[in-house]
N, C-alpha and C positions, 0 to 999 in steps of 0.2 A: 614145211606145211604138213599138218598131219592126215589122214585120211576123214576124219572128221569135217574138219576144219577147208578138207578138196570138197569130199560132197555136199557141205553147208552152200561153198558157192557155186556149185553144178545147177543146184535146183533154186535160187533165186532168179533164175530166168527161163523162160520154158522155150526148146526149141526144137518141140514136137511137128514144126509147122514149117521150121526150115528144112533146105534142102542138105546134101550130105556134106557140101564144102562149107556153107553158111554156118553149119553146127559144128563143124569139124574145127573150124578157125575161131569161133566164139567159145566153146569148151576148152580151145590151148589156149585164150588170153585171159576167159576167168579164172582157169585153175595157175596161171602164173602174176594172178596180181596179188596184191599185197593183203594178206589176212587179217591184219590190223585195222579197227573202227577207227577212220580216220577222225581224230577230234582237233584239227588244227583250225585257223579264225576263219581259213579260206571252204573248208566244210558246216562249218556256223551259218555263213553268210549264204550261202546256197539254200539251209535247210529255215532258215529266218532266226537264228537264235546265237548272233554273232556275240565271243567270247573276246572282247577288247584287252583281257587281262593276260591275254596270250601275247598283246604287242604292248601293251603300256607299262612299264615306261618300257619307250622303242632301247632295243638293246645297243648297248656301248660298246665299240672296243677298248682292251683294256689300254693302257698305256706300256705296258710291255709288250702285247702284241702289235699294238701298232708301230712300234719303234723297230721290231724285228720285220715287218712289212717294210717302213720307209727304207731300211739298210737295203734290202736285198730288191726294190723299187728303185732308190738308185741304181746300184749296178747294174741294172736289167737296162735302166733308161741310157747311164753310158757305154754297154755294148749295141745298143740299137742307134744311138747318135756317131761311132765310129765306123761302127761295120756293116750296118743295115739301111740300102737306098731302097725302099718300097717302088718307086718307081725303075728304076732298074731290072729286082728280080719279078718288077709285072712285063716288061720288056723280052727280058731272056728265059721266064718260064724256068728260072732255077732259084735255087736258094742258095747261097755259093758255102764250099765245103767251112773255109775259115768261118763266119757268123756260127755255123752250127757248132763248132768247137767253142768257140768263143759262148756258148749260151750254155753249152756244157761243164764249161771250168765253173758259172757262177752256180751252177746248180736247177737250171729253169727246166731241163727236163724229170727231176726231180721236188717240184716247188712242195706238194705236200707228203711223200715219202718218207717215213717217219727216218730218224737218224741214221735208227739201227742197224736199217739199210741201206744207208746211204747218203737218203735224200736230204731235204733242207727241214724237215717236217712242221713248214708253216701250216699256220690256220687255212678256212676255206676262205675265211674276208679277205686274207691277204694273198691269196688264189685267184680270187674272184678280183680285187685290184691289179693283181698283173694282169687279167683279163680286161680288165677296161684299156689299161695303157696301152698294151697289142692291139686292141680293136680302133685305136684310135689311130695306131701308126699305118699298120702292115696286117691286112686281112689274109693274108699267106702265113705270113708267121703265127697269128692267132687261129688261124684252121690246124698247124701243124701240131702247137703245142696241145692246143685243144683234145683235137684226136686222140694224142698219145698219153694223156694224162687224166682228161677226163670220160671217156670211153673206152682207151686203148689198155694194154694190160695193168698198167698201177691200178684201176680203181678198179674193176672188179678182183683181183690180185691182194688188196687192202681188205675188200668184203668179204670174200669166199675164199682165198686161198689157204690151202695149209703152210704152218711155217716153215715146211720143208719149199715148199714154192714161194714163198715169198724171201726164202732167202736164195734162192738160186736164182730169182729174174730180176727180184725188183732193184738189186745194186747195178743189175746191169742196165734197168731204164731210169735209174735216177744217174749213170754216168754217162747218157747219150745215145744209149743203144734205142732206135726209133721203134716203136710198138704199134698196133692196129687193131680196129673191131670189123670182123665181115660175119656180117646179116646177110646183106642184100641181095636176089639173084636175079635172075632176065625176069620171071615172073612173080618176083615175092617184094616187094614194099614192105608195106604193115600188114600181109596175111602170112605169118611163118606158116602156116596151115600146111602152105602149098611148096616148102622148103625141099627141094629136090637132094643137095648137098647130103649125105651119110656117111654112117661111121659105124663100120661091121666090127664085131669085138672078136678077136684072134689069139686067144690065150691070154697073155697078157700085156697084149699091144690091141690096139684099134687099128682099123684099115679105114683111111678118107677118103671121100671122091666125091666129086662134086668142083662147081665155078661159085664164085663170089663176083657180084659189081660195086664198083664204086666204093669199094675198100680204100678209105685215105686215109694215108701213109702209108698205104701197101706198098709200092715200087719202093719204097728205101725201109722198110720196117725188117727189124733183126727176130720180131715175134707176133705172133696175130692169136686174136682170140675169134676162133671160127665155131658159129653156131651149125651142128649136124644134126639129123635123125639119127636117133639109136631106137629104130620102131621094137616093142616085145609086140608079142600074142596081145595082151591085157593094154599094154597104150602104143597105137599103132600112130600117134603121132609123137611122141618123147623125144623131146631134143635137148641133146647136150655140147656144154662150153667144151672146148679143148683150147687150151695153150701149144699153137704149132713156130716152131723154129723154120723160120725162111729158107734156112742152109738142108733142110732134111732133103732126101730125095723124093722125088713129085711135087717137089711147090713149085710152081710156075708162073712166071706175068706174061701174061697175054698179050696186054694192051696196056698204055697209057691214058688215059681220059684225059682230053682236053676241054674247056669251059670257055664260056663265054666271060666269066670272072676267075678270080684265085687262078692263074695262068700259073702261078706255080705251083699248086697242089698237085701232090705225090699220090694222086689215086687212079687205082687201076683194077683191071681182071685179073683175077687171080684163079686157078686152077691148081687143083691137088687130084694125084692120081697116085694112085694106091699109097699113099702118103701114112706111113705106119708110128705112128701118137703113142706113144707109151701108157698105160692107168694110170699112170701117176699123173700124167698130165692134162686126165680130168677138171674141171674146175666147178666146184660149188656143188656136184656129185651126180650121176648118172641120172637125166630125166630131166635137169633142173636147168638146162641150157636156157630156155623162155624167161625165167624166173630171176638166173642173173642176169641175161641181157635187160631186161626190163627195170629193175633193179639199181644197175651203173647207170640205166637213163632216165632215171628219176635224180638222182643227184645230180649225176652230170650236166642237166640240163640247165643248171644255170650258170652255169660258164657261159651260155650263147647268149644269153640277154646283160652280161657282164661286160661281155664283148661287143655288145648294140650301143650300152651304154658310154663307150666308149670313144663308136664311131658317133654317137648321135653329139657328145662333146664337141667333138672335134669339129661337125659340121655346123654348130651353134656359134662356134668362136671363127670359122671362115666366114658364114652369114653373118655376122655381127660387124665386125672391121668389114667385110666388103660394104654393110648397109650405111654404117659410117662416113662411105669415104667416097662413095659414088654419088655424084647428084647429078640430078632429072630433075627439071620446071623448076629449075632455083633453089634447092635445098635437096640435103643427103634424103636418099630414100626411106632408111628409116623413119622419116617424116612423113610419108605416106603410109597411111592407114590399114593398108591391102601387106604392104609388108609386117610393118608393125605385128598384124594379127600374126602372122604367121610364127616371128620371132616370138613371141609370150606363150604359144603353144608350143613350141621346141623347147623352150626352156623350164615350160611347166611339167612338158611328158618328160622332156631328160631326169628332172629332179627327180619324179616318182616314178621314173625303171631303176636308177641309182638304188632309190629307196627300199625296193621291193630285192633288189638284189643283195644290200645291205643285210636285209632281215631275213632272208631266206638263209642267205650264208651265214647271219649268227644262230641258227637253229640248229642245224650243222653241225656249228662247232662247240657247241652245249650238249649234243650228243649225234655221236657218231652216221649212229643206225638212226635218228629220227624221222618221223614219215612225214615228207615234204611232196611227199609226190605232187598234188594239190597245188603248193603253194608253188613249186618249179618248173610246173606245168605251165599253170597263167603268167608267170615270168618269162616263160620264155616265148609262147604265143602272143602276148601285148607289147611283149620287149620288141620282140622281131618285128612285129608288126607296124609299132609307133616310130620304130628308127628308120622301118621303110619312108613312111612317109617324112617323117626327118629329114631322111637322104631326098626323097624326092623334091621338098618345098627347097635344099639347099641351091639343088640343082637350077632350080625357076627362080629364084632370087640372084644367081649369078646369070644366068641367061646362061648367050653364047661360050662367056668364058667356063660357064662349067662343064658345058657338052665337048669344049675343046680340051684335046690332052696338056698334061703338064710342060710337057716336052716340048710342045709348040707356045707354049704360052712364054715357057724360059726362051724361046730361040727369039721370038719377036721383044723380051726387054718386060716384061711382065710377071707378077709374084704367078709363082708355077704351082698353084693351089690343084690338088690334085682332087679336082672334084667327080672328073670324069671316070678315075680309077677308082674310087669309092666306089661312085654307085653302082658300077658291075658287079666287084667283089663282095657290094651288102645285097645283092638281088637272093642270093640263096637261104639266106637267112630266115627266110619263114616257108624255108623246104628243109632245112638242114634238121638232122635230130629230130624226127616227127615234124610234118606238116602242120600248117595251122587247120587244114581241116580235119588231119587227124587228132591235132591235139585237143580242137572241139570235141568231137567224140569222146577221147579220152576223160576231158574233164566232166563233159556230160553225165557219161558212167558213173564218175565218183561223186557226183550232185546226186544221183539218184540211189546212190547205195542204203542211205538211210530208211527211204520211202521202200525201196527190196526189201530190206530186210524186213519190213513193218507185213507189205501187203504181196510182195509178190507170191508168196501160196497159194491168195486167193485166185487167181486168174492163171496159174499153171493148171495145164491139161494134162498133163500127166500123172496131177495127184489124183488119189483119190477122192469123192465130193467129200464124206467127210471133216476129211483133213483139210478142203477149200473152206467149208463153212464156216468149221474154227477158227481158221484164219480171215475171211472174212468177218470174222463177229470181235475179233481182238484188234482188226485194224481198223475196224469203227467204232469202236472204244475211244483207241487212240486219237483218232483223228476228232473226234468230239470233244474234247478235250484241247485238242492241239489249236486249229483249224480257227477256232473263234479268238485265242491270244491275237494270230496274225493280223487281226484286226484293230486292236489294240491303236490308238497315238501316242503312247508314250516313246522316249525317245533312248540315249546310250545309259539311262540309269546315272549311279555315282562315278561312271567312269568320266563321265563326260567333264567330269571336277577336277582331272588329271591334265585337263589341256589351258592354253592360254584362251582366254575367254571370248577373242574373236575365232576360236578354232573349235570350239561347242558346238555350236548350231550344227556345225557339219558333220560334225560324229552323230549327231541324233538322226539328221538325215542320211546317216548312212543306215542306223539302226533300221527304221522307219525304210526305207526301199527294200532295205535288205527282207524286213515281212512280207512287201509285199511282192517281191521276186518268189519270194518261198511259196503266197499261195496262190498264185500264178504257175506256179510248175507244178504244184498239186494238182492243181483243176484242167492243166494240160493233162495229165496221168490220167487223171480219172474219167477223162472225155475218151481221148485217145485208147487208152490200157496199154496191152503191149505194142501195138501198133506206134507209139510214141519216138522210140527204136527208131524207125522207119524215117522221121519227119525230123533229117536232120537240121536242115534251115532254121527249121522253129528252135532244137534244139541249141541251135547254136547262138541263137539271140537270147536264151537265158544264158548259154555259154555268158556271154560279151557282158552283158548287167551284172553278175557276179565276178567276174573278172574288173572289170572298171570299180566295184563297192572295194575288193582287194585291195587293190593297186591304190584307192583313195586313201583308203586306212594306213595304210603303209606309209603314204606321202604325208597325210596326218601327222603321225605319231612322229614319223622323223622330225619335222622341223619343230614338234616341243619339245625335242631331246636337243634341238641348235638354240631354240631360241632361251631354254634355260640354263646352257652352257657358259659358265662363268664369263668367257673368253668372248662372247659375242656382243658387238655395239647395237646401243640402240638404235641407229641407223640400218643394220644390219635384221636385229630385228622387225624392224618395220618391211623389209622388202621380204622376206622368209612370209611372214605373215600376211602378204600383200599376193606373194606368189601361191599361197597355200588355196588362199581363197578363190584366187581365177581359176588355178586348178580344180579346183570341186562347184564353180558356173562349168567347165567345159565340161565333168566328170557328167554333171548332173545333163548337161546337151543330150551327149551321148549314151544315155544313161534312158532320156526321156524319145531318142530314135529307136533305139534297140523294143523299147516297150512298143513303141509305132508300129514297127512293122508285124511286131508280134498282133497287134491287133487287124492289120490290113490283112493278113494271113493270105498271102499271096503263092506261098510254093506250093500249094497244088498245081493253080499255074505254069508254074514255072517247070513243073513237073511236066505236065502234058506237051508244053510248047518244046521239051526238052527230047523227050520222046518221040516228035513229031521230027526234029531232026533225024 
């Protein structure tokens, strides 16, 4: 990012008016976010001016990639059927040394590692596919590879590393050498502002010091990418990546963190004392530590809803045969209505997290560097989110037998569906890799970056009036202009010709909310100003309405990419197109709550009664 291009987004937000940590922590995540006008479908649909020609037709994999996914899908699936009992290593809180050798030989801790290096250098779809089948087995082993692949050093190592570093680590992490990302500290979440952790420059070594939490794969990782302060005079918050080796002197584990799920996750406390980093083992270059951590978790983050997807499978197919086969009042449950509902919405939200993960991952792998932040974002806060309740309806459709462990269920003579071990292991899921309230926020941010860039001048106190009025008088230009389209009924245009013709209507109505979400968050802006910031609640129910328009379109466009697929029966077609439609009645549910409350405007409320605690 160039100096230009830091101060362009310094002064799209004024924060004359915060205090010194408030401005401290908002100036280190604007100047580390992405400098790019984000123009992807899921920044469309926020600003009312959704680009359908960005998912239609929904992207294919090719027939060679996919056949190189199923090869290496198999062997993953029979080292996990020989040497992997999930319930076992949630028992014993280990992951036993054989399995990790064994995932090593086929290459899993290498999946997208280009050759050269070692790895297997599959695509992200067929990344994101070994992600569903781990998240449907073993929520340990899908935390571990996770970690180590999509956060841990391959992918920032892929993005930022020089070839001299990517060829000294990355053959050692595509041949099993376990890797790590530590952020985290006693007092820092999502405010690196307040990053205690430094790194003093000593010639030509750094000196580290500082504690990391909840580093996983720390206790068994052979390398960690630890985010430090390298404060100058000029930026007295700059924090930079280092590539540290476990073995150096001053790494230390402190603690083990045990959980309430993933009993086997390898994270813990880590402490570095005077731990001396060589310059070379800079990453992504001095200052720029926010930048690629933020950066590996915009990609990365859709391994986590890959992995929802997974588990929300697997919990579709134990709900299904259980509703089958159990009968209450003379007939299987699935014949009761109250079940029923439940199962069409499992199967409607599994299709379209599938779907959004599908398309996220072929954007990916079309190009490298593309900016998906947006679209990884809402994948991974609706993914998380939907599989929660996923997990949770499974749990109440089994009743007792799913609050009871598998272990008891095998010792009394009963299939030992491991429902109870799920739903621990899926409770972190929408804390994992940004919270869902921070991912709100986040996507918030980038909903509103268009309307910054248009008007924020005018209500910064920092400028000069001048410079306000100007800006003032071109963003009601703009908005004179803009503001009256969203008023518009028409609907998705010629795109809407791309689809099977019971699948139209819906794209127009996504067109169509998608306006009126846009001038509804206008007129929150304009009411509010900056104060808007502040009213996260509100924000977060446009969050939910542009998130659900996403996820719709995505669920769209996939099933006219199945239902025109030579291979599919008409019967088949009939249920895709059967399932498309309940999906976009519940889309629209939820769709038409989220505006509800927006209108009840209740967190004031909430606010005071909050306070009053």
């Amino acid at each position: 990012m160039n100096s230009d291009t830091l101060e362009e987004t310094k002064t799209l937000i004024d924060t004359s008016r915060m205090n010194a940590g408030q401005k401290a922590a908002l100036e280190m995540a604007e100047a580390a976010r992405d400098a790019r006008r984000n123009t992807g479908l899921a920044a469309g649909i926020f600003f009312g001016e959704p680009d359908f020609g960005k998912l239609l037709p929904f992207p294919k994999q090719s027939i060679e990639d996919r056949d190189q996914g199923d090869a290496f899908l198999h062997r993953l699936e029979a080292v996990l059927d020989q040497h992997a009992d999930p319930d076992e290593i949630d028992a014993s809180g280990e992951i036993p040394d054989v399995l990790l050798g064994e995932l090593a030989k086929i290459g899993a801790f290498g999946i997208k590692i280009p050759t050269k290096y070692g790895g297997l250098g599959l695509s992200q779809t067929n990344y994101s596919r070994a992600a569903m089948l781990l998240g449907s087995r073993c929520g340990n082993l899908a935390a571990l590879l996770s970690a180590h692949q999509s956060i841990g050093a391959p992918q920032p190592l892929i993005l930022f590393g020089t070839e001299e570093q990517k060829m000294k680590y990355l053959p050692r992490c595509a041949g099993g050498e376990i890797s790590a990302f530590a952020l985290t500290e006693n007092d820092v979440g999502s405010d690196p502002a307040r990053m205690k952790t430094q790194a003093v420059l000593d010639g030509d070594e750094y000196v580290l010091n500082g504690e990391k939490l909840w580093c996983t794969n720390g206790t068994k990782a052979g390398m960690i990418v630890v985010m430090a302060k390298t404060p100058t005079p000029e930026k007295p918050h700059a924090t930079t990546a280092f590539i540290v080796e476990t073995s150096w002197p001053g790494v230390e584990i402190m603690h083990r963190c045990r959980f309430m799920g993933l009993k086997a996750l390898y994270n813990g406390v880590i402490r570095f004392e005077n731990v001396r980093v060589p310059v070379a083992n800079v990453l992504g270059g001095t200052g720029r530590g926010l930048k690629v951590a933020l950066t590996t978790l915009n990609t990365g983050r859709i391994t986590l809803p890959a992995a929802c997807t997974g588990l929300s499978k697997r919990c579709l197919d134990i709900s299904t045969r259980w509703a089958k086969s159990r009968e209450q009042w003379g007939q299987p449950i699935v014949r009761h209505a109250a079940i029923a509902d439940k199962l069409s919405r499992m199967a409607a939200d599994t299709f379209a997290m599938e779907s959004v993960v599908r398309y996220v991952s072929a954007l990916v792998d079309k190009d490298k560097h593309a900016d998906v932040r947006l679209e990884a974002a809402i994948g991974k806060m609706w993914g998380s989110e939907k599989s929660w309740r996923i997990m949770d309806d499974t749990m109440q459709i089994r009743g007792g037998r799913g609050f009871e462990t598998a272990q008891s269920l095998k010792a009394r003579g009963e299939a030992p569906e491991p429902v109870e071990r799920l739903f621990r292991d899926s409770r972190i899921n929408t804390i994992f890799e940004g919270s869902s309230e921070i991912m709100r926020l986040f996507i918030a941010r980038e909903a509103l970056e268009p309307h910054l860039r248009i008007g924020a001048d005018a209500v910064n106190s920092t400028l000069p009036w001048r410079k306000r009025v100007k800006a003032a008088l071109r963003a009601a230009r703009f908005y004179a202009g803009w503001y009256p389209l969203k008023w518009l009924p028409f609907g998705a245009g010629d795109k809407r010709d791309a689809l099977h013709p019971s699948l139209q209507f819906d794209l127009d109505a996504i067109a169509r909310l998608s306006r009126k979400l846009a001038r509804d968050l206008f007129l929150a802006m304009a009411l509010n100003g900056p104060n808007l910031e502040k009213r996260q609640v509100v924000l977060g129910h446009f969050v939910d309405i542009g998130a659900e328009l996403f996820v719709w379109s995505c669920a769209l466009a996939r099933v006219e990419s199945m239902v025109t697929d030579a291979s599919t029966s008409g019967s088949e077609i009939d249920r895709l197109v059967r399932l498309a439609g309940f999906f976009g009645k519940v889309s629209r549910e939820r769709i038409a709550g989220s505006f509800a409350k927006l209108r009840a405007g209740i967190d004031n409320e909430s606010w005071k009664v909050a306070q009053e605690l």
